[in-house]
C-alpha positions, 0 to 999 in steps of 0.5 A: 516308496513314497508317493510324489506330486507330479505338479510339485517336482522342483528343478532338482527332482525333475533333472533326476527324472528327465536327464538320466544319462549312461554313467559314461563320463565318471568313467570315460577317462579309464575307458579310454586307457582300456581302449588304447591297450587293447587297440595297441597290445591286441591279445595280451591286453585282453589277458592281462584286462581278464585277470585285472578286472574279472579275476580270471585266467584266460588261455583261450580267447576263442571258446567257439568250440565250447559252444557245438552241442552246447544246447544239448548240455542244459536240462530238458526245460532250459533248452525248451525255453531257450528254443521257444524264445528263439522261434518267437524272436525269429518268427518276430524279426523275419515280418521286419525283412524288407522287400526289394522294389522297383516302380515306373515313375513316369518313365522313370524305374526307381526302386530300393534294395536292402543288403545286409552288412558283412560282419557284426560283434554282439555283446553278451552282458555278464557279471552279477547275472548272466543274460543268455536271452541278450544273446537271442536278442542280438544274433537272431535279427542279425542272423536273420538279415543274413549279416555273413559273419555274427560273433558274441563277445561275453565276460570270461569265467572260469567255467562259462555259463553254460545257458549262455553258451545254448543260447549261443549255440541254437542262436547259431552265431559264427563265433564266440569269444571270452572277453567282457566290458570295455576290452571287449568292445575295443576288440571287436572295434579294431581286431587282435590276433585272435579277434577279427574286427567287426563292421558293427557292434551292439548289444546291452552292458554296464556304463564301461561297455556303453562308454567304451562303444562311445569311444570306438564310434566313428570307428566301427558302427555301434547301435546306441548307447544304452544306460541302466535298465527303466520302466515307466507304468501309467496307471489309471483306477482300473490298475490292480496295484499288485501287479503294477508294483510286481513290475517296477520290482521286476526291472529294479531286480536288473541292477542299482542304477535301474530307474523304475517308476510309475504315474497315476491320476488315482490318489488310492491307486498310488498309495496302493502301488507304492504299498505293494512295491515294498511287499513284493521286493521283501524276500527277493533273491536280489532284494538288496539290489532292487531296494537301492534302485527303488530309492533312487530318485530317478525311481517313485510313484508319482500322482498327476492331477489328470490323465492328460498330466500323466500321459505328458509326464510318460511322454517327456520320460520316453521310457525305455519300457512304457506300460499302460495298464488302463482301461484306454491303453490303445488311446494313451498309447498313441499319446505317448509316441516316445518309448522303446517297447510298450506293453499293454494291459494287466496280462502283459509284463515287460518280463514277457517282452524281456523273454518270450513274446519275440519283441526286442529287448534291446531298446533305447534308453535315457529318453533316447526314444524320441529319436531311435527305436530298439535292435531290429532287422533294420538295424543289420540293414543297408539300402540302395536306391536305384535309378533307371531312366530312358532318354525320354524321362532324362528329357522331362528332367532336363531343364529341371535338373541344369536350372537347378544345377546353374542356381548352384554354381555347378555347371559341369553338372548341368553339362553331364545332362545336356551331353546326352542330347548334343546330338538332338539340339538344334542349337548345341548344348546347354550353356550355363554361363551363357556369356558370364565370366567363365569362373564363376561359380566354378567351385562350392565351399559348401559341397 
């Protein structure tokens, strides 16, 4: 990789940088016939979608059967780590479980309660990798909300990963079904005979999956659209190069469209971690996939002429993965308030949040994190507010609420107050109009 100046982008290079987007239009017409198919032919589109795209025979679209046991099918060592990331992840999101609340507020009990939603489709990524650790990521927090009904969608096979399939089983979804990309998504979105529609879907995918979740939205909830895989590593002269570079290798390995990058103020650094970044892609398993996302340019090693310019440069970024490898990683962190995961220190790879910690890795991408943050508890989550109030607490409110009500034009509001005391006033009720014309303000087009 080359080094690049931070303070020598031209308009090209920063768009490649800070425009990045999900791939979704190039394909969104297509998505949107995949859909309609779907929506209109029910199981036989997702046969026909499964031998068309994935090349596979598909008899059964319900393969929950195939997942009792599963976990017991994968060596000793596979389960075990399967497991240990399960706990972490659930141990993770169960600290996110909000509480029920009420409060007296001047004689007014208010309060909050949380209800999870009743049914949620998770899709599980699959074509050039299989990813059985998305499924912990997105059944767990679901699970753990108490959402009543969680299935998993993922790309049919002739034989079905069976690591993800013991995903499935010690994730303990209700239900897994054989169908992959955008079919999927519009299965979950609107139901066939043998899918049952689903109130939220989410889960990473390809730009079909993320198009096909734009489709549908409106429609069915969906947590966001997500693009290809980034990181961003800020990086001081106190970095070991090897180890930054070890993690830009690690997320361009995700796929061709990943955008790996890294900043520095340290010229040395830079030339070192660009060195290293070739060193530890030779050799890869995926070193043909990891060499074209390096070479894209969304991807480099940047220098900035200060610390202060690297910290704004990760900020306009907002990475889906931040990592901070440098002497102050706490300080720069609160500087950086936009990135989905962050990970501090030389002991902390993104592979470890990608895995085991019990963090999320379902995380907002295309710089996305300056609004929302990743897959939690929350996100399987709705609140009520409540409301409680004796007459006298209605009283104290009273002129506040029908003056309010008058400036509005809403005067059968104010009235549905002042009901409550026509009894106790001396002089009858509150009356909004007090002698204006009885139309006006009788309706709101802004309402």
């Amino acid at each position: 990789m080359n080094v690049r100046r931070v303070d020598a982008l031209g308009p090209d290079e920063r768009a490649a940088l800070f425009d990045r987007d999900a791939g979704v239009e190039g394909v969104r017409d297509d998505v949107r016939g995949i859909v309609d198919r779907v929506r209109s032919e029910g199981d036989v589109a997702l046969r026909e979608l499964s031998r068309e795209i994935d090349g596979v025979e598909v008899g059964n679209i319900d393969v929950t059967d195939r997942v009792d046991g599963a976990a017991e099918a994968v060596d000793e060592e596979t389960r075990a780590a399967i497991e240990d990331a399960a706990a972490n992840i659930r141990e993770f999101h169960e600290r996110q479980l909000p509480e029920d609340w009420t409060e007296e507020f001047d004689g007014r009990e208010l309060g909050r309660r949380f209800r999870p939603i009743e049914s949620v489709g998770v899709y599980a990524p699959g074509g050039t990798a299989a990813y059985p650790s998305s499924v912990l990521m997105g059944v767990i927090p679901a699970v753990v909300a108490g959402v009543e009904h969680v299935v998993v969608a993922t790309p049919p096979a002739e034989e079905l990963n069976p690591v993800t399939l013991a995903a499935i089983d010690v994730a303990d979804a209700d239900a897994v079904y054989q169908m992959g990309g955008a079919q999927a998504v519009a299965a979950l979105a609107y139901g066939t005979e043998t899918v049952g529609a689903v109130q939220k879907v989410v889960g990473p995918g390809n730009q079909w999956v993320t198009a096909a979740k734009a489709e549908v939205r409106g429609d069915v909830e969906i947590d966001f659209l997500a693009g290809p895989s980034e990181v961003l590593v800020v990086a001081d002269e106190t970095a070991d190069p090897s180890l930054v570079a070890a993690d830009l290798v690690a997320q361009a390995e995700h796929g061709e469209t990943s955008s790996v990058v890294a900043v520095t103020d340290d010229e040395e650094t830079a030339d070192a971690v660009a060195a290293a970044v070739d060193d530890h892609a030779a050799g890869r398993d995926r070193e043909e996939t990891i060499r074209a996302a390096l070479d894209r340019d969304a991807s480099g090693v940047f220098l900035a002429r200060s610390m202060p310019e690297a910290v704004l440069f990760a900020e306009e970024y907002a990475p889906e993965h931040l990592s901070i490898q440098a002497a102050e990683a706490e300080a720069l962190l609160d500087r950086v308030p936009s990135a989905g995961s962050a990970f501090l220190g030389p002991y902390s790879p993104v592979a470890a949040g990608d895995y085991a910690t019990g963090t999320n890795h379902v995380l907002p991408t295309n710089g996305k994190a300056r609004v929302t943050g990743g897959l939690s508890v929350d996100t399987f989550l709705r609140s009520t507010t409540v409301q409680r109030l004796s007459a006298d607490a209605l009283g104290d409110l009273r002129d506040t609420v029908t003056t309010l009500a008058d400036a509005e034009g809403l005067e059968a509001h104010a009235h549905s107050v002042d009901a409550r005391f026509e009894g106790d006033d001396a002089n009858g009720s509150h009356d909004a109009n007090d002698g204006d014309d009885p139309g006006a303000g009788a309706g709101s087009a802004g309402e």
